[in-house]
N, CA, C and O atoms as CSV, one atom per row, in Angstrom:
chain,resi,resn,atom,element,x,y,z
A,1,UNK,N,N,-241.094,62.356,88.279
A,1,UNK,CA,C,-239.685,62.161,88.528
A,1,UNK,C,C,-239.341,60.705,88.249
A,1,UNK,O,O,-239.846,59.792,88.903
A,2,UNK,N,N,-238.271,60.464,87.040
A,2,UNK,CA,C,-237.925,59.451,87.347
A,2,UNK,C,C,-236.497,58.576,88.006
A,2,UNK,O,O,-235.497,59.288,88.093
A,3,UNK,N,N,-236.367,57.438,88.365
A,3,UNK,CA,C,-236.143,56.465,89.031
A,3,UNK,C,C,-234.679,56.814,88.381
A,3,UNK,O,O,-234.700,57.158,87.200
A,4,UNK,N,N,-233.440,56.759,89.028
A,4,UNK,CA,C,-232.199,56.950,88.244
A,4,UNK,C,C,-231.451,56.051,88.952
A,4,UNK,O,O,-231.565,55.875,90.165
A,5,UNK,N,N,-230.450,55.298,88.009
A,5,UNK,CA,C,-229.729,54.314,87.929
A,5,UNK,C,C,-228.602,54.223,88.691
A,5,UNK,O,O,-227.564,54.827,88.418
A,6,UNK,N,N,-228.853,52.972,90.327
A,6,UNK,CA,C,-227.834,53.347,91.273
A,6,UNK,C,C,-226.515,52.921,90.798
A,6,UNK,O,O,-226.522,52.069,89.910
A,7,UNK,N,N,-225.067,53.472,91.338
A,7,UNK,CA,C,-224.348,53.648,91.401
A,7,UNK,C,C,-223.444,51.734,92.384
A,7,UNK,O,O,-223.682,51.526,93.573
A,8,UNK,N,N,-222.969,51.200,91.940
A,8,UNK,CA,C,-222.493,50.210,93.001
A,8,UNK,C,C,-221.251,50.380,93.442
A,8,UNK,O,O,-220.438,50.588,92.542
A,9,UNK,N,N,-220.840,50.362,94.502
A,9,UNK,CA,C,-219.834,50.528,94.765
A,9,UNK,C,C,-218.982,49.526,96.113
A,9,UNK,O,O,-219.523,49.270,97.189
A,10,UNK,N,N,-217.843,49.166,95.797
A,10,UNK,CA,C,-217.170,48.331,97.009
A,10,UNK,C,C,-218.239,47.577,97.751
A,10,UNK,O,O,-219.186,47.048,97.168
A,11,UNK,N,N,-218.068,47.544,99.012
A,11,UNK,CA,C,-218.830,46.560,100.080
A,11,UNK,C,C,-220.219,46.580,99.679
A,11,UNK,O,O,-220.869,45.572,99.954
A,12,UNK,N,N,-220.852,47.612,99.032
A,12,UNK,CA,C,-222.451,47.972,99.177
A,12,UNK,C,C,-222.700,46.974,98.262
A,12,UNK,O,O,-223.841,46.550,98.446
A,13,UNK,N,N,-222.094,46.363,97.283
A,13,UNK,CA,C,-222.462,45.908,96.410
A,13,UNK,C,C,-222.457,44.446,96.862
A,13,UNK,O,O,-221.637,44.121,97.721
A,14,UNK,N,N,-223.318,43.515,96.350
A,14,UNK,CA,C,-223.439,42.192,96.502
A,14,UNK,C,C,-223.573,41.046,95.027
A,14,UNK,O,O,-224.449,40.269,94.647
A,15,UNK,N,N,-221.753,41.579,94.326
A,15,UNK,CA,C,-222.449,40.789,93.539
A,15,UNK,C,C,-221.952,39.570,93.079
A,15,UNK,O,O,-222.053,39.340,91.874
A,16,UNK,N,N,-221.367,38.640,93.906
A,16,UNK,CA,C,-221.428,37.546,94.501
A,16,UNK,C,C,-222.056,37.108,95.538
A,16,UNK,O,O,-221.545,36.898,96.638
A,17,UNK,N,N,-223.175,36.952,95.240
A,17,UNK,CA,C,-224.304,36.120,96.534
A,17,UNK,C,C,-223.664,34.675,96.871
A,17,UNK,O,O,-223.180,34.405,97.971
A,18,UNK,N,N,-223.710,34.000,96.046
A,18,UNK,CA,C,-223.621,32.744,96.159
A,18,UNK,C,C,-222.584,32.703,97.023
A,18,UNK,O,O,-222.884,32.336,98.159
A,19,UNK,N,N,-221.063,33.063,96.750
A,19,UNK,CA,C,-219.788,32.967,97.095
A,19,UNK,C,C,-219.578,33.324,98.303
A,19,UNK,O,O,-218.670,32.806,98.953
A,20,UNK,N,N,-220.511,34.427,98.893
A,20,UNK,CA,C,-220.460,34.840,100.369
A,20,UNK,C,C,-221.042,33.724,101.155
A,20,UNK,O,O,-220.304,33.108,101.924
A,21,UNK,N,N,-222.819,33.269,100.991
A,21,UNK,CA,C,-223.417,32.158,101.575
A,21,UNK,C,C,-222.593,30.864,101.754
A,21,UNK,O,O,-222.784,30.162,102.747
A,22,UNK,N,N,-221.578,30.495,100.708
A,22,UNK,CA,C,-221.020,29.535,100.825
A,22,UNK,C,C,-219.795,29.617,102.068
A,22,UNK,O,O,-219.455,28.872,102.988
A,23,UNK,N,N,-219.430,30.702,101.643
A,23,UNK,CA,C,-218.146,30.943,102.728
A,23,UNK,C,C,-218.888,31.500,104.279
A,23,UNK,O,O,-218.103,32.079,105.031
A,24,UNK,N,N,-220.366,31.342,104.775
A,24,UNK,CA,C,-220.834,31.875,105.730
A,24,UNK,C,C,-221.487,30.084,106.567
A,24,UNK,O,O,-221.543,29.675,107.727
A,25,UNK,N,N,-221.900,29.428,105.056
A,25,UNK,CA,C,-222.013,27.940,105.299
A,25,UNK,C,C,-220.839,27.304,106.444
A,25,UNK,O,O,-220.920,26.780,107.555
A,26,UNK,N,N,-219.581,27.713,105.385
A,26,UNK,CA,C,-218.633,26.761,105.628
A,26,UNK,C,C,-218.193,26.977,107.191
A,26,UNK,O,O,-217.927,26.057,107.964
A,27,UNK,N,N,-218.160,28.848,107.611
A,27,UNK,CA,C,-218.052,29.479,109.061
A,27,UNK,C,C,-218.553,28.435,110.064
A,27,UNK,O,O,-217.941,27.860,110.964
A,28,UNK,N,N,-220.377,28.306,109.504
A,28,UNK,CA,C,-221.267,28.056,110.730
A,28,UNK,C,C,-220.488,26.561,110.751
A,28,UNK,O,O,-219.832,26.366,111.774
A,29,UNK,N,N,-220.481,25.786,110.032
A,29,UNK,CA,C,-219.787,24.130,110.248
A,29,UNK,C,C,-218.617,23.882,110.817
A,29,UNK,O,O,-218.235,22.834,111.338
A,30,UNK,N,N,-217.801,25.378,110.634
A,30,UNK,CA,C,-216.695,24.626,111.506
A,30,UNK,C,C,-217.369,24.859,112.810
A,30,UNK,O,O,-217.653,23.868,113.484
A,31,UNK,N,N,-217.653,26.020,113.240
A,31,UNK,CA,C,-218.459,26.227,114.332
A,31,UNK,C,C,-218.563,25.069,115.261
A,31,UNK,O,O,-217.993,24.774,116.312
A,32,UNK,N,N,-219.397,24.561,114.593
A,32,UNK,CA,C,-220.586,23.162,115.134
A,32,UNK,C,C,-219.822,22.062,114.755
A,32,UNK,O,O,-220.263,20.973,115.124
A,33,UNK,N,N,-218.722,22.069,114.070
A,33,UNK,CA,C,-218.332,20.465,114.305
A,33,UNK,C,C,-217.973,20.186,115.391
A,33,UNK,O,O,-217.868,21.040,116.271
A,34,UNK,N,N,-217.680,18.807,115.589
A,34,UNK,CA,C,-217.733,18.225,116.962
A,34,UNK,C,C,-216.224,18.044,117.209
A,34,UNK,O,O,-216.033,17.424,118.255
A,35,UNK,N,N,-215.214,18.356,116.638
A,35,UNK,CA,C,-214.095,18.273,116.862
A,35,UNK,C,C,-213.326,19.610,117.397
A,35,UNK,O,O,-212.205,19.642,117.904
A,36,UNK,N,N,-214.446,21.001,117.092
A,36,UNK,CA,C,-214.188,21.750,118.092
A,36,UNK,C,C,-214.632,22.040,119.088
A,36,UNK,O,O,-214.348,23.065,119.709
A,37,UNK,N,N,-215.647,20.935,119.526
A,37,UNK,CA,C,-216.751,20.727,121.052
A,37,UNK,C,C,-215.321,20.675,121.556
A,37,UNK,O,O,-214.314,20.294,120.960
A,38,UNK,N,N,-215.462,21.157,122.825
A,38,UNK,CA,C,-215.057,20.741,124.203
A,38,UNK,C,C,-215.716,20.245,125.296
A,38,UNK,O,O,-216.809,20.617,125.724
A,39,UNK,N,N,-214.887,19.252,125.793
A,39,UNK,CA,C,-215.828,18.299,126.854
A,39,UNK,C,C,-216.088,19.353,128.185
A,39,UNK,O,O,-215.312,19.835,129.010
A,40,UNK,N,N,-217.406,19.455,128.002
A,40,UNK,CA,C,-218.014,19.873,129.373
A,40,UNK,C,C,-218.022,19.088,130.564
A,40,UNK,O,O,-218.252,17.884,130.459
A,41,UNK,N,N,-217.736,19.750,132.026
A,41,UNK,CA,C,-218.043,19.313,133.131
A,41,UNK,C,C,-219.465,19.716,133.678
A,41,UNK,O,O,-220.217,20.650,133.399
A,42,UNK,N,N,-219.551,18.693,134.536
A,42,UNK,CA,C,-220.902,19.311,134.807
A,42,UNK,C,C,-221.020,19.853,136.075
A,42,UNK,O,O,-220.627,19.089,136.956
A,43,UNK,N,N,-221.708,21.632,136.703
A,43,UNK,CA,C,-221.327,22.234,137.537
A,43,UNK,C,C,-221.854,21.539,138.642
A,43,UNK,O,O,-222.647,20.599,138.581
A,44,UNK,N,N,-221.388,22.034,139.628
A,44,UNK,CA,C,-221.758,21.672,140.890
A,44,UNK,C,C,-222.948,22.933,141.475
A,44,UNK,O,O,-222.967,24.138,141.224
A,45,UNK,N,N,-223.954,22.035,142.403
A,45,UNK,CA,C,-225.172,23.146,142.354
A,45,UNK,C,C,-224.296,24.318,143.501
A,45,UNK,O,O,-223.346,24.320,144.284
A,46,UNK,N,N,-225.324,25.208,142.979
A,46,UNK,CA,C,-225.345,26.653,143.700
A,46,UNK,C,C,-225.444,26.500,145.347
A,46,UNK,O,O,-224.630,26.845,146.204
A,47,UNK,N,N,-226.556,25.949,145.461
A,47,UNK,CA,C,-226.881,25.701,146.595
A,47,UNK,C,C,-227.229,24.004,147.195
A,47,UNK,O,O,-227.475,22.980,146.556
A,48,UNK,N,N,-227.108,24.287,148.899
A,48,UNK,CA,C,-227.363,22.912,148.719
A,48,UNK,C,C,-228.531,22.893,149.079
A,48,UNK,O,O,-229.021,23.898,149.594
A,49,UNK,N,N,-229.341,21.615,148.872
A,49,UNK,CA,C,-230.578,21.184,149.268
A,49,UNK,C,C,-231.134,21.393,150.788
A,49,UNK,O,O,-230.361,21.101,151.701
A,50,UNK,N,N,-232.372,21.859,151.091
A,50,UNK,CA,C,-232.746,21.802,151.853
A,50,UNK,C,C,-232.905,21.275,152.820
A,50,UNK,O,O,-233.903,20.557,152.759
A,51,UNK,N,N,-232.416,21.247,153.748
A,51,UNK,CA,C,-232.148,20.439,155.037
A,51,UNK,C,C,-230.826,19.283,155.207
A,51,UNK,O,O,-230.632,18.405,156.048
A,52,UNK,N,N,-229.960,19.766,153.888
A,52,UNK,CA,C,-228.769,19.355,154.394
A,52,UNK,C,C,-228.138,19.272,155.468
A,52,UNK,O,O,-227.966,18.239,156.116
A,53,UNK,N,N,-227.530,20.962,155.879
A,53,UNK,CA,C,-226.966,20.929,156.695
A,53,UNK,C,C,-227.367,20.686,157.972
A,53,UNK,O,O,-226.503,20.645,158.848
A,54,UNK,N,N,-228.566,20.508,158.261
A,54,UNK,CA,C,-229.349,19.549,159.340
A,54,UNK,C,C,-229.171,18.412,159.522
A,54,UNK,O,O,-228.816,17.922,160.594
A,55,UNK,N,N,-229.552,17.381,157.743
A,55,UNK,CA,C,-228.980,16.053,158.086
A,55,UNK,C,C,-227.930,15.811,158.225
A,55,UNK,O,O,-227.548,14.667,158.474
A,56,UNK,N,N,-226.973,17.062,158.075
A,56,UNK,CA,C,-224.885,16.668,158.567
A,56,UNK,C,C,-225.057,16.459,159.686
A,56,UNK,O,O,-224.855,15.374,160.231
A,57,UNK,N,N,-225.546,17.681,160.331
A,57,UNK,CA,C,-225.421,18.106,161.500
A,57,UNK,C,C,-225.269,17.058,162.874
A,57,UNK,O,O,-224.477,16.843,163.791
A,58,UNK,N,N,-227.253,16.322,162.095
A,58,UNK,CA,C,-227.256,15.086,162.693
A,58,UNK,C,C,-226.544,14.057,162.988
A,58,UNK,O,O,-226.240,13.620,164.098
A,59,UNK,N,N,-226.242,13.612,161.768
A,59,UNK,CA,C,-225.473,12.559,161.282
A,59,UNK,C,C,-223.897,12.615,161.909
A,59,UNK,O,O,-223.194,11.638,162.167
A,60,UNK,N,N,-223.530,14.134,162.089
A,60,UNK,CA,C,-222.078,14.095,162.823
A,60,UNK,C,C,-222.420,13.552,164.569
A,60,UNK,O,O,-221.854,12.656,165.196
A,61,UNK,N,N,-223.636,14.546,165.049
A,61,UNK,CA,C,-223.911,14.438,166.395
A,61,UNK,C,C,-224.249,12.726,167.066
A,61,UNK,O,O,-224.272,12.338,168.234
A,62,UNK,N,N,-224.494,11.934,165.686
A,62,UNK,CA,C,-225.042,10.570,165.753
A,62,UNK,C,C,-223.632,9.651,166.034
A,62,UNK,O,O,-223.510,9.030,167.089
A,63,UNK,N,N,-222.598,9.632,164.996
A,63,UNK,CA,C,-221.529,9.223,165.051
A,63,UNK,C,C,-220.299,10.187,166.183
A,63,UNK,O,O,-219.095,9.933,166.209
A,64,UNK,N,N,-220.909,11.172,166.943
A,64,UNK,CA,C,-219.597,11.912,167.805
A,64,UNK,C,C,-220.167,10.667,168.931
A,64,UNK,O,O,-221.259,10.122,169.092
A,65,UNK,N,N,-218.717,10.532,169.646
A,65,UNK,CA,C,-218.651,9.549,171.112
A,65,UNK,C,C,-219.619,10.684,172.259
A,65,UNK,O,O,-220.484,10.187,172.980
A,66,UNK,N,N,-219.391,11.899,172.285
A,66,UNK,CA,C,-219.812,12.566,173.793
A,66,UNK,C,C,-220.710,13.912,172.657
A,66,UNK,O,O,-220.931,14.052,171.454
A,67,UNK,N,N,-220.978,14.642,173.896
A,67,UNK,CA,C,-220.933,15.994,173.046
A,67,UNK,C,C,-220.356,16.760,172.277
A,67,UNK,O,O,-219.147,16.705,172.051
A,68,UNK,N,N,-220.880,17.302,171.942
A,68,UNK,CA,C,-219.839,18.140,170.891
A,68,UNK,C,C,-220.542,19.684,170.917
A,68,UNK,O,O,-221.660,20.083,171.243
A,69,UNK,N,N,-219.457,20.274,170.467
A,69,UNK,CA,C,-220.154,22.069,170.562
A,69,UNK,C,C,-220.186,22.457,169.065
A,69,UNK,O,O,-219.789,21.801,168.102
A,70,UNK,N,N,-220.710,23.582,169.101
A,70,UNK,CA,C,-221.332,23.705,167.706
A,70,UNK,C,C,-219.894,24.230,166.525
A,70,UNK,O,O,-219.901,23.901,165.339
A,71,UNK,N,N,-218.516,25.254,167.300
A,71,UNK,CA,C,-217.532,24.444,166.242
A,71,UNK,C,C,-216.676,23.386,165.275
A,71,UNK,O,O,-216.131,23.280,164.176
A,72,UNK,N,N,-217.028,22.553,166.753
A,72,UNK,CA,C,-216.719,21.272,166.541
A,72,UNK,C,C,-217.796,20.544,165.008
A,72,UNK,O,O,-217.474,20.057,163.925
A,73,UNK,N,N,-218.905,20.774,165.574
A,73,UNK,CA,C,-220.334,20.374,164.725
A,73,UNK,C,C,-219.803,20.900,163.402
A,73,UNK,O,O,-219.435,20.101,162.541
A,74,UNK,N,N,-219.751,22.169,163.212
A,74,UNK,CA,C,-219.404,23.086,161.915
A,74,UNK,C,C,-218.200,22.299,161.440
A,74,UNK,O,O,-218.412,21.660,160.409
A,75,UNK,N,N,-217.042,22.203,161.930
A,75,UNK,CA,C,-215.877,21.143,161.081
A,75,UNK,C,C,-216.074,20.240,160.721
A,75,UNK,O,O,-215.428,19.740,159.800
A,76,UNK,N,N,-217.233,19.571,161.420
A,76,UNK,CA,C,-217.180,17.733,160.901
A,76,UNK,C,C,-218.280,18.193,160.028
A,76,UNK,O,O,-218.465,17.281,159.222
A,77,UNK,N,N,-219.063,19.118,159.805
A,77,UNK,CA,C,-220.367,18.911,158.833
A,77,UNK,C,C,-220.117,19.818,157.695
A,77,UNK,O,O,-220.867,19.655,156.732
A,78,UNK,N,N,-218.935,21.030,157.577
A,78,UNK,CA,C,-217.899,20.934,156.256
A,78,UNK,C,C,-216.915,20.031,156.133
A,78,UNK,O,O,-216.329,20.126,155.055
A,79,UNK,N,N,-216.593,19.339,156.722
A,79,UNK,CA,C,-215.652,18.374,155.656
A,79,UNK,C,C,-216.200,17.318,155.423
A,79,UNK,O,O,-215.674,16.411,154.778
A,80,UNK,N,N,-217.729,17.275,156.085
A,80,UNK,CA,C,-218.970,16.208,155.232
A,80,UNK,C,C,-219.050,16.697,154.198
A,80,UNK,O,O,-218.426,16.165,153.280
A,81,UNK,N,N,-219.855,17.915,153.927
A,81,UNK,CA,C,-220.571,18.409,152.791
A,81,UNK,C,C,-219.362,18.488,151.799
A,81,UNK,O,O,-219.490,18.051,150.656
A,82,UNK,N,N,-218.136,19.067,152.250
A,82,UNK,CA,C,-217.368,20.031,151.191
A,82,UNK,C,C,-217.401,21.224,150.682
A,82,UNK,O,O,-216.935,21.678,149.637
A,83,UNK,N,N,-218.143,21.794,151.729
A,83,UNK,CA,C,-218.515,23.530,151.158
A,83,UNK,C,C,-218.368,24.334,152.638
A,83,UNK,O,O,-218.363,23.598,153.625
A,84,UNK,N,N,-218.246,25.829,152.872
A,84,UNK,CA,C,-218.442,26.202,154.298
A,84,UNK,C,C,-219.798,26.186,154.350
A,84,UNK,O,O,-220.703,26.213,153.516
A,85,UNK,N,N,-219.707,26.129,155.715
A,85,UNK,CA,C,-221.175,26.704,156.451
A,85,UNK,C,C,-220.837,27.417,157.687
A,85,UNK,O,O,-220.078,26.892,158.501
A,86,UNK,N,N,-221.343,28.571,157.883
A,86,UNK,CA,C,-221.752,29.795,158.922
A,86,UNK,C,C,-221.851,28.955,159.982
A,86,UNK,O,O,-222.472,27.914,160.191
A,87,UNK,N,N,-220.915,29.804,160.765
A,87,UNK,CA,C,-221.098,29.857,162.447
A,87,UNK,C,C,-222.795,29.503,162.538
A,87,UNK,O,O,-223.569,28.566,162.732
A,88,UNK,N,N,-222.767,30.787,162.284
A,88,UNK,CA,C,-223.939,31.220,163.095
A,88,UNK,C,C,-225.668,29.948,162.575
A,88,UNK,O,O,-226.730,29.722,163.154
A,89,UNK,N,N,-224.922,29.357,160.953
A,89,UNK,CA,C,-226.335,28.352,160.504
A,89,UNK,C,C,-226.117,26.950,161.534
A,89,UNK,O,O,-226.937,26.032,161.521
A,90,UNK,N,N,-225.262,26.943,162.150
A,90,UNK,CA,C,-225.130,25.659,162.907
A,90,UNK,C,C,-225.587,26.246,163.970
A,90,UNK,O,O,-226.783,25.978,164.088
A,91,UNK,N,N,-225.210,26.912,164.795
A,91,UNK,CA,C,-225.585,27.709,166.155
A,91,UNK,C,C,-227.521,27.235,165.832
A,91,UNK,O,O,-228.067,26.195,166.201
A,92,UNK,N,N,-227.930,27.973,165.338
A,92,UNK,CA,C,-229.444,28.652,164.936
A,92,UNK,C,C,-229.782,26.577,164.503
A,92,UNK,O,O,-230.707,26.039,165.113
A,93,UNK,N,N,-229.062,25.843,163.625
A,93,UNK,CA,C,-229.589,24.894,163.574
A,93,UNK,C,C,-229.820,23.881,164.522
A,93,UNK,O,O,-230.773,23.112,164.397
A,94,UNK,N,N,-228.528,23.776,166.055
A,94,UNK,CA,C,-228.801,22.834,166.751
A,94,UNK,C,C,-229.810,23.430,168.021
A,94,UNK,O,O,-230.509,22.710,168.734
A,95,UNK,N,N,-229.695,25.056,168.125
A,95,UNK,CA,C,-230.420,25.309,168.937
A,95,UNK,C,C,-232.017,25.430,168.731
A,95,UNK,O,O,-232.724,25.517,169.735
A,96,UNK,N,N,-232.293,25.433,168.117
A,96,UNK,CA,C,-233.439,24.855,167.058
A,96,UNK,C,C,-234.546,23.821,167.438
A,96,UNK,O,O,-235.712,23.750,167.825
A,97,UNK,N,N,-233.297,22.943,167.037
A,97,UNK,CA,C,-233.809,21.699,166.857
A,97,UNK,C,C,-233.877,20.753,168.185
A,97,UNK,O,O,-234.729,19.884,168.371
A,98,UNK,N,N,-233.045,21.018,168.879
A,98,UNK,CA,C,-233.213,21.164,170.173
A,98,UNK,C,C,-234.230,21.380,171.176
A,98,UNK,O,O,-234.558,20.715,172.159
A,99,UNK,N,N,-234.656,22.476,170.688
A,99,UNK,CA,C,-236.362,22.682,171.621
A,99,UNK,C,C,-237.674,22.657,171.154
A,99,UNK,O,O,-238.675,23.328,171.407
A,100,UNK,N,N,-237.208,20.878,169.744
A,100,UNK,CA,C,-238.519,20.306,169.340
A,100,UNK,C,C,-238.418,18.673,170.380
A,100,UNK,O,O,-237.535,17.909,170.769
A,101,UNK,N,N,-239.652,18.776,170.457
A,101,UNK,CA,C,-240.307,17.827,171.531
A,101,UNK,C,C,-239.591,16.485,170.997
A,101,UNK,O,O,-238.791,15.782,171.614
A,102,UNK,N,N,-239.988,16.348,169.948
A,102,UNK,CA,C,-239.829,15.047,168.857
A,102,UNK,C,C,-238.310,14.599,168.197
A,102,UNK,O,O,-237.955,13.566,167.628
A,103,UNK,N,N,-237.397,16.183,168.628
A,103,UNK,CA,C,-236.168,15.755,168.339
A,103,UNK,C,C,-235.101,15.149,168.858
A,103,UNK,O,O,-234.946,15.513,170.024
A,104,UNK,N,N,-233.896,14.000,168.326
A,104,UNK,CA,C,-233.039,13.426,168.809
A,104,UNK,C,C,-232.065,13.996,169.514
A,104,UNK,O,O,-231.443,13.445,170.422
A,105,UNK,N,N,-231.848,15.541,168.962
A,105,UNK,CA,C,-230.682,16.285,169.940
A,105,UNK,C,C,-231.362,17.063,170.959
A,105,UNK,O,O,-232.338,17.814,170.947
A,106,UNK,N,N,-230.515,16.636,171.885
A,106,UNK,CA,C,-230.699,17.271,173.409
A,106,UNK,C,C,-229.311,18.427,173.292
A,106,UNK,O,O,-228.401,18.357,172.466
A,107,UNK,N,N,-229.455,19.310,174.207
A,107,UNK,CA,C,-228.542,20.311,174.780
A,107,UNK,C,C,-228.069,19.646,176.706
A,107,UNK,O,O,-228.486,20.068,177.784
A,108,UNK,N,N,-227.500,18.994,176.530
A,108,UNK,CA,C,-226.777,19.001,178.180
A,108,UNK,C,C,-225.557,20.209,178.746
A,108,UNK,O,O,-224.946,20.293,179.811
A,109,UNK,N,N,-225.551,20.693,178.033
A,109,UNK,CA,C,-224.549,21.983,178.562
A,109,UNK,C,C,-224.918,23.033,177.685
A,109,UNK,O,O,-225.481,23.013,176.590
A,110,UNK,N,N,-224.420,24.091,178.496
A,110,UNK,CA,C,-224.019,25.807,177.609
A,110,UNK,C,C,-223.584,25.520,176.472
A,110,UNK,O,O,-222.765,26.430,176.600
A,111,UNK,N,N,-223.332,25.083,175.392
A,111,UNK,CA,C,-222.790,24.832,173.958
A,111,UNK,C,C,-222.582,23.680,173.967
A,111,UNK,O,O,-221.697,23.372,173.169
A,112,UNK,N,N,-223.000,22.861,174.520
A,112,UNK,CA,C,-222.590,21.001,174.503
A,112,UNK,C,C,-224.364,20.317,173.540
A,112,UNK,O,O,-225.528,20.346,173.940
A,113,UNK,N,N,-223.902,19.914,172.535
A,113,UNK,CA,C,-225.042,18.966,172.396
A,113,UNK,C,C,-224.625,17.662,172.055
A,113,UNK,O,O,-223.438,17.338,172.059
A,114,UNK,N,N,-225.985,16.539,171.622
A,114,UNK,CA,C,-225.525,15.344,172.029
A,114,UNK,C,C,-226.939,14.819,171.245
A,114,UNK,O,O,-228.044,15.358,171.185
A,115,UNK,N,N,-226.490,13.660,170.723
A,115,UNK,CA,C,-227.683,12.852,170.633
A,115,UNK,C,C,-228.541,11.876,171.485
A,115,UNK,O,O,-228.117,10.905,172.112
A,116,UNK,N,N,-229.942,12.349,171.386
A,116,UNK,CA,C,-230.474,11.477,172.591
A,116,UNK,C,C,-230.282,10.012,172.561
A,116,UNK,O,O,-230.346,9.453,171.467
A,117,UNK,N,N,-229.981,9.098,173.979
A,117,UNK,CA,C,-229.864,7.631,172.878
A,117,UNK,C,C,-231.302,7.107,173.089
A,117,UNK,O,O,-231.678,6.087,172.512
C-alpha cells in the first residue's frame, strides 16, 4: 500500500512557521515587559508567630496600673497586634501562665490578673 498525498487544509495547515513564532515571540514580550509589571505589595503573614500573643499579653499586663481581666487583656493585646484574638486564647493564656512557678503573672482575683512586681 502506498503512502497518498495529504490534503492541507485551513488551520491544519502550517504554512507560515516563521510568521506565527514571530507573532507568539512578540505575545510572550509584551507579557514580560516591565511596563506591564504591577507593583506588588508584600502580604502580611497568615499567622502570627509563636508566642506572640503571650508576649502582648505580657507586655499589656506590664504597662496596666492595677489588674486587669482577661477582656480587658484581649482589647489592649488586639489593638497591639492588629489582628483578633479569641476569648477563649487569652483566658487559656493567662490562666496558664499563671500556675508556672517562674512566671511574672499572678492571679489575685476570680478574673483579675496582674503583674508580679
Amino acid at each position: 500500500m502506498a503512502f497518498q498525498r495529504m490534503r492541507l487544509t485551513g488551520a491544519c495547515s502550517n504554512h507560515d512557521v516563521a510568521a506565527r513564532l514571530d507573532g507568539a515571540l512578540e505575545r510572550k514580550l509584551q507579557i514580560l515587559s516591565p511596563a506591564r509589571k504591577t507593583e506588588c505589595r508584600p502580604k502580611p503573614p497568615l499567622r502570627l508567630q509563636m508566642g506572640a500573643i503571650q508576649a502582648a499579653a505580657l507586655a499589656v499586663l506590664t504597662e496596666a496600673d492595677g489588674a486587669l481581666n482577661p477582656p480587658e487583656v484581649r482589647s489592649r493585646v488586639e489593638s497591639r497586634l492588629r489582628v483578633a484574638v479569641s476569648q477563649d486564647t487569652i483566658t487559656s493564656c493567662l490562666s496558664v501562665t499563671c500556675r508556672s512557678s517562674h512566671s511574672p503573672i499572678e492571679r489575685v482575683g476570680r478574673g483579675l490578673y496582674r503583674v508580679d512586681d
